[in-house]
N, C-alpha and C positions, 0 to 999 in steps of 0.2 A: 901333667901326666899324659905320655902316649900309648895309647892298647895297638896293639899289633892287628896287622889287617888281615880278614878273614884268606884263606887262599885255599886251593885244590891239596889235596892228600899228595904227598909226595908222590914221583914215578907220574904224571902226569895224568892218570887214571881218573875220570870224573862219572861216579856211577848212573847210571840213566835212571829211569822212574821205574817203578813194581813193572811187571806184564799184569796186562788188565785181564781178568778171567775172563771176559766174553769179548770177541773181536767188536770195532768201531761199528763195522756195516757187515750185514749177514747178508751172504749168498745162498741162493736156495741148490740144493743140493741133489745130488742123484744117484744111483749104482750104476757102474757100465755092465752091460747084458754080457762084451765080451769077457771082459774081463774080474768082475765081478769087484770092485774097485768103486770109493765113494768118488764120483769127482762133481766138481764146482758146474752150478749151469748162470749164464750172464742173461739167456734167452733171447741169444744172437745166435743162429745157427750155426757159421762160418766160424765163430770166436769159440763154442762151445766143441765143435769139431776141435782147433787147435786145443785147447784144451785135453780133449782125450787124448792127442798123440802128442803131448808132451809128456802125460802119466805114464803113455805106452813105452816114451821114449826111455826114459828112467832103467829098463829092464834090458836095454841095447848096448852093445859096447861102447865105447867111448868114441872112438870112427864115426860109428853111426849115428849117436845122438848128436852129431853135429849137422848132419842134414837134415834131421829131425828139425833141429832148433833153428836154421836157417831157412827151411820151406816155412815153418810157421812166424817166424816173421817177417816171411814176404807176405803170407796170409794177412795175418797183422797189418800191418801195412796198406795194402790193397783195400781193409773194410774201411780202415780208419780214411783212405784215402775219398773211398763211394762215400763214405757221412759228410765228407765237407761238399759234395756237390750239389 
């Protein structure tokens, strides 16, 4: 007698796992003064800057958040470049 092998649900769809109520690794957290907005702190001062003006960026036209996104990571870039020296 052969039983049939297990396989994925038709349409090629393979559901992923729950979302976990509470994130892997908690970040500690803060208001921005200007903007009065939760954002993430890493407690890299450079990395925690980008961070603000990518939140800030969010509220800029489409044009513009792309400079936004391109100065921060050159930011990026340049820290992660100083840690390896």
């Amino acid at each position: 007698m052969t039983f049939p092998r297990p396989a994925p649900p038709p349409g090629g769809f393979r559901p992923g796992p729950p979302p976990s109520a509470q994130p892997a690794v908690s970040v500690p957290q803060a208001v921005d003064a200007a903007t009065g907005q939760i954002v993430d702190q890493t407690g890299h001062p450079a990395v925690d800057e980008v961070l603000r003006s990518l939140t800030n960026a969010a509220r800029l036209a489409p044009a513009e958040q792309i400079a936004e996104y391109e100065a921060a990571h050159q930011v990026l870039q340049e820290t992660l470049a100083s840690i390896d020296r």
